[in-house]
Backbone as JSON, one array per atom type, in Angstrom:
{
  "sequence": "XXXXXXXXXXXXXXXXXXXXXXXXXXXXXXXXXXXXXXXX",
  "N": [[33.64, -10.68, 14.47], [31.59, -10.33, 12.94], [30.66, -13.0, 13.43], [29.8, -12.95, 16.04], [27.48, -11.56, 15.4], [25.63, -12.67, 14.08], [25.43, -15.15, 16.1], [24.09, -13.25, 18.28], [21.25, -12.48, 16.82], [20.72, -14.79, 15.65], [20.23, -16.29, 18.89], [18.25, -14.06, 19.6], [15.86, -14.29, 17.77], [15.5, -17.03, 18.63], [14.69, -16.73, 21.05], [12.46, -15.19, 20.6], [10.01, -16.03, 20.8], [9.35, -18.87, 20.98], [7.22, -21.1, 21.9], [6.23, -23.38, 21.65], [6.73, -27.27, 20.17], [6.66, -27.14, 17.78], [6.93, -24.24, 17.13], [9.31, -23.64, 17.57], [11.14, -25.15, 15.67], [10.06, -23.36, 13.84], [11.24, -20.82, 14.35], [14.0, -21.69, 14.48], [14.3, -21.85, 11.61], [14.07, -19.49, 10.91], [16.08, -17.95, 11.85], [17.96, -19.65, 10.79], [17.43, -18.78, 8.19], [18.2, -16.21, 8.16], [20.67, -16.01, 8.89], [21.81, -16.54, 6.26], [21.25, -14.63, 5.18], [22.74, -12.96, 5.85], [25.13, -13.38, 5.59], [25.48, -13.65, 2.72]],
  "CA": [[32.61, -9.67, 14.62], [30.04, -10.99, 12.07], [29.72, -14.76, 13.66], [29.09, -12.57, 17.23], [26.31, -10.17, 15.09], [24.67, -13.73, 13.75], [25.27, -15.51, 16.95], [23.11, -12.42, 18.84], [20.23, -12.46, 16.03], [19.84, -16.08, 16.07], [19.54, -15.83, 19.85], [16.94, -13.24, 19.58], [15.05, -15.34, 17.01], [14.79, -18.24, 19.3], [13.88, -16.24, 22.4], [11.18, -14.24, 20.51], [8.34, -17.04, 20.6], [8.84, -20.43, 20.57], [6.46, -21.89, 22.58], [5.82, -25.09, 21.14], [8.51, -27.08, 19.58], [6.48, -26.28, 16.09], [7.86, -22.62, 17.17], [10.99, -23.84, 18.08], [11.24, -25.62, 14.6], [9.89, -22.14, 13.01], [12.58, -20.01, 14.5], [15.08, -22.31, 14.17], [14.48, -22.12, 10.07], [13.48, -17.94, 10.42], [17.41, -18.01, 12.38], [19.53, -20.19, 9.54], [17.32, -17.51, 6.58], [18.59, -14.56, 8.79], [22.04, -15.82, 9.19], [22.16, -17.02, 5.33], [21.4, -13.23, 3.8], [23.96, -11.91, 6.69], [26.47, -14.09, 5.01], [25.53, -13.29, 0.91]],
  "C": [[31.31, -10.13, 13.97], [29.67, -12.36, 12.27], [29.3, -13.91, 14.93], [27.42, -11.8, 16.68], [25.66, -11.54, 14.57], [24.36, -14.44, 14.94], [23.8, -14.18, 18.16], [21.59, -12.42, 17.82], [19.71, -13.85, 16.31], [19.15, -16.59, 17.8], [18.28, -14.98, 20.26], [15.57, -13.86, 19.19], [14.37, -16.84, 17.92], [14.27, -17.5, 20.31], [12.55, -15.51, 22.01], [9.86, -15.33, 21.27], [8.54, -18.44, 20.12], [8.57, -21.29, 21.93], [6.15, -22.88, 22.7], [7.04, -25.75, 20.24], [7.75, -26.9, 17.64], [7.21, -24.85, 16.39], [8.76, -22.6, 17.12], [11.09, -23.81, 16.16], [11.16, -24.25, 13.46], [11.04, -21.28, 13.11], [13.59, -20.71, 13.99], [15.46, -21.68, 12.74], [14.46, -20.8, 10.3], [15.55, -17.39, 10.82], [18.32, -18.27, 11.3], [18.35, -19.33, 8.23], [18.13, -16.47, 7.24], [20.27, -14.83, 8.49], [22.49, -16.26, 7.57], [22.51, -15.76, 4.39], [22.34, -12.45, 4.72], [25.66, -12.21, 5.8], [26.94, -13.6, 3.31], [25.64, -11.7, 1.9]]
}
């Protein structure tokens, strides 16, 4: 249940806005903080 509720967030995260692969690169990192304080 909680790798599907990180797996859907980090999805979200990349689809918001990454336009460029600097965006990519941004989400990516905004994705593994999100899924780090899901975990603590």
């Amino acid at each position: 249940m909680v790798k599907r509720i990180l797996c859907l967030i980090a999805a979200a995260v990349f689809l918001a806005g990454c336009n460029t692969v600097q965006g990519i690169g941004k989400d990516i990192e905004k994705g593994g903080e999100a899924i780090q304080k899901a975990v603590k």
